[in-house]
N, C-alpha and C positions, 0 to 999 in steps of 0.2 A: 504494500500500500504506500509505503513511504516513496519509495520509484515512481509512482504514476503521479502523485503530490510534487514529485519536483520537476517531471516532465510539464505540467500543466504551468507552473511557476516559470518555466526557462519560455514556452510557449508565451504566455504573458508578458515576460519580460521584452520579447521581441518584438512582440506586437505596439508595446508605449516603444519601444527605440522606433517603429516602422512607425507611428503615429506620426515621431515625435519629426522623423525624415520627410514625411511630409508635408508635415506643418512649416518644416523652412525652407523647403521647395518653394509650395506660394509663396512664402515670404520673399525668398531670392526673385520669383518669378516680377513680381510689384517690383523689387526695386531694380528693376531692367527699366520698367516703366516710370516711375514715380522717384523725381530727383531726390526726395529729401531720407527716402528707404534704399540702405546698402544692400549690395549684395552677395558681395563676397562673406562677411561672417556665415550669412545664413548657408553659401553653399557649403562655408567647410565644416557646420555645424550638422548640413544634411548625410556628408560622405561620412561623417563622426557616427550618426543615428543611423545610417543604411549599412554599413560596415559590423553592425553588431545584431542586424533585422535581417536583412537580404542580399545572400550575394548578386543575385538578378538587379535590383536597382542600384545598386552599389556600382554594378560594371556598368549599367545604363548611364550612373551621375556620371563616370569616370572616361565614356567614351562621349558624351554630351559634346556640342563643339565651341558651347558659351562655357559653361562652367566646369567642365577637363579639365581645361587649362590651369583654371584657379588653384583646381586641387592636387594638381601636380606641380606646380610651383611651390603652393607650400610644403609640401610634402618634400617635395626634391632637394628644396633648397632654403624652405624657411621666408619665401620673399613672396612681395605681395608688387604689382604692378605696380607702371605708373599711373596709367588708366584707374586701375581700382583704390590707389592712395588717390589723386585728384580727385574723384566721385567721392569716398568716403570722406575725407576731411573736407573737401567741399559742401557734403551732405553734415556735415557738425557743424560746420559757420550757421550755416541754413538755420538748422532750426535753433541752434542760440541765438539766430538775430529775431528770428519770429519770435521765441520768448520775449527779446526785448520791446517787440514792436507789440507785443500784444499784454506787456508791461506786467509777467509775472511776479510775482513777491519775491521779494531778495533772497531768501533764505535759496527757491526754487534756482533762480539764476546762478546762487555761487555754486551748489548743489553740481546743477548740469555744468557750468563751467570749468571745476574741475573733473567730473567724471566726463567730459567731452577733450576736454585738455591731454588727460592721460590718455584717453583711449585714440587720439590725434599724436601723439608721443609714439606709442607702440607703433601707429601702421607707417609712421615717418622715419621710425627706428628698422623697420625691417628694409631687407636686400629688394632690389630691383633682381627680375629673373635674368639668367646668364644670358639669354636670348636679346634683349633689350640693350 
Protein backbone atom coordinates (compact mmCIF):
# COMPACT_ATOMS: atom_id res chain seq x y z
CA UNK A 1 0.00 0.00 0.00
CA UNK A 2 2.78 2.37 0.95
CA UNK A 3 4.10 1.99 -3.15
CA UNK A 4 0.84 2.84 -4.72
CA UNK A 5 0.71 6.08 -2.00
CA UNK A 6 3.94 7.22 -3.29
CA UNK A 7 3.22 6.56 -6.82
CA UNK A 8 0.03 8.73 -6.76
CA UNK A 9 2.36 11.45 -4.71
CA UNK A 10 5.21 11.51 -7.46
CA UNK A 11 2.00 11.43 -10.18
CA UNK A 12 1.00 14.75 -8.24
CA UNK A 13 3.86 16.12 -7.83
CA UNK A 14 4.28 16.21 -11.75
CA UNK A 15 1.32 17.32 -12.55
CA UNK A 16 1.69 21.01 -10.19
CA UNK A 17 5.43 21.01 -11.82
CA UNK A 18 3.30 20.53 -15.52
CA UNK A 19 0.62 23.06 -14.12
CA UNK A 20 3.11 25.17 -12.97
CA UNK A 21 5.14 24.83 -16.83
CA UNK A 22 2.31 26.14 -18.18
CA UNK A 23 1.35 28.79 -16.39
CA UNK A 24 4.73 30.47 -17.47
CA UNK A 25 4.27 29.53 -20.97
CA UNK A 26 1.36 32.03 -21.03
CA UNK A 27 3.16 34.17 -19.10
CA UNK A 28 6.24 34.10 -21.47
CA UNK A 29 3.76 33.91 -24.33
CA UNK A 30 2.18 37.89 -23.14
CA UNK A 31 5.25 39.15 -22.66
CA UNK A 32 6.23 38.44 -26.56
CA UNK A 33 3.30 40.67 -26.65
CA UNK A 34 2.86 43.03 -23.98
CA UNK A 35 6.10 45.46 -23.30
CA UNK A 36 5.88 45.82 -19.69
CA UNK A 37 5.67 41.48 -19.09
CA UNK A 38 9.31 39.79 -19.43
CA UNK A 39 9.84 36.86 -20.82
CA UNK A 40 12.65 35.33 -20.50
CA UNK A 41 12.25 34.46 -16.47
CA UNK A 42 9.16 32.89 -17.28
CA UNK A 43 10.61 30.77 -20.10
CA UNK A 44 13.59 29.51 -17.82
CA UNK A 45 11.00 29.06 -15.15
CA UNK A 46 8.83 26.86 -17.78
CA UNK A 47 12.11 24.58 -18.91
CA UNK A 48 12.65 24.53 -14.77
CA UNK A 49 8.65 23.14 -14.22
CA UNK A 50 8.73 20.90 -17.74
CA UNK A 51 12.07 19.20 -16.90
CA UNK A 52 10.72 17.80 -13.73
CA UNK A 53 6.67 17.05 -15.43
CA UNK A 54 7.44 16.01 -19.03
CA UNK A 55 10.12 15.03 -21.06
CA UNK A 56 7.77 15.72 -24.25
CA UNK A 57 7.32 19.53 -23.43
CA UNK A 58 10.57 19.91 -22.15
CA UNK A 59 12.11 18.98 -25.68
CA UNK A 60 9.08 20.91 -27.34
CA UNK A 61 10.39 24.23 -24.91
CA UNK A 62 13.90 23.34 -25.91
CA UNK A 63 13.44 22.90 -29.68
CA UNK A 64 10.83 26.08 -29.73
CA UNK A 65 12.62 28.72 -32.11
CA UNK A 66 11.74 31.91 -29.75
CA UNK A 67 12.44 30.44 -26.58
CA UNK A 68 15.52 27.40 -27.33
CA UNK A 69 17.43 29.95 -27.58
CA UNK A 70 16.97 31.55 -24.10
CA UNK A 71 17.29 28.23 -22.53
CA UNK A 72 20.29 27.25 -23.96
CA UNK A 73 22.18 30.32 -23.37
CA UNK A 74 21.42 30.16 -19.84
CA UNK A 75 22.00 26.98 -19.55
CA UNK A 76 25.32 26.93 -21.67
CA UNK A 77 26.62 29.76 -20.51
CA UNK A 78 24.93 31.56 -17.60
CA UNK A 79 24.13 34.61 -20.14
CA UNK A 80 21.16 36.21 -20.93
CA UNK A 81 20.88 38.40 -24.38
CA UNK A 82 21.02 41.72 -25.33
CA UNK A 83 17.62 41.70 -26.71
CA UNK A 84 16.29 40.05 -23.55
CA UNK A 85 18.54 42.57 -20.96
CA UNK A 86 17.14 45.69 -23.11
CA UNK A 87 13.39 44.28 -22.95
CA UNK A 88 13.78 43.25 -19.34
CA UNK A 89 15.23 46.32 -17.73
CA UNK A 90 13.47 48.40 -20.08
CA UNK A 91 10.26 46.55 -18.82
CA UNK A 92 11.50 47.66 -14.91
CA UNK A 93 11.90 51.53 -15.90
CA UNK A 94 8.33 50.94 -17.27
CA UNK A 95 6.57 50.05 -14.70
CA UNK A 96 8.58 52.08 -11.98
CA UNK A 97 7.79 55.00 -13.84
CA UNK A 98 3.85 54.05 -14.09
CA UNK A 99 4.15 53.76 -10.39
CA UNK A 100 5.30 57.10 -10.28
CA UNK A 101 2.91 58.53 -12.73
CA UNK A 102 0.13 56.88 -11.05
CA UNK A 103 1.73 58.34 -7.65
CA UNK A 104 1.83 55.01 -5.51
CA UNK A 105 2.72 55.41 -1.66
CA UNK A 106 6.25 55.64 -0.98
CA UNK A 107 6.65 52.83 1.11
CA UNK A 108 5.26 50.86 -2.54
CA UNK A 109 7.84 52.87 -4.71
CA UNK A 110 11.11 52.34 -2.53
CA UNK A 111 9.79 48.60 -2.06
CA UNK A 112 9.64 48.19 -6.01
CA UNK A 113 12.78 50.30 -6.59
CA UNK A 114 14.82 48.24 -4.94
CA UNK A 115 13.51 44.85 -5.78
CA UNK A 116 13.51 46.20 -9.56
CA UNK A 117 17.11 47.70 -8.96
CA UNK A 118 18.54 44.35 -7.88
CA UNK A 119 16.71 42.38 -10.08
CA UNK A 120 18.02 45.14 -13.18
CA UNK A 121 21.61 44.29 -11.29
CA UNK A 122 21.60 40.54 -11.93
CA UNK A 123 20.32 40.56 -15.76
CA UNK A 124 23.06 43.43 -16.30
CA UNK A 125 25.56 41.22 -14.39
CA UNK A 126 25.04 38.31 -16.56
CA UNK A 127 27.23 37.34 -19.99
CA UNK A 128 26.16 38.21 -23.26
CA UNK A 129 25.92 34.78 -25.30
CA UNK A 130 29.25 33.71 -27.04
CA UNK A 131 27.35 34.11 -30.39
CA UNK A 132 26.69 37.84 -29.91
Amino acid sequence: MGQQSGRSTTGLVRLVWFAVGLLMIVLAGLGVVLPLLPTTPFVLAAAFAFARSSRRWSAWLHAHPVFGPLIHDWRQHGAISRRAKILGVGSMVGVLTLSLVLQAPPLVLGVQAAVLSASAAFVLSRPLPPRQ
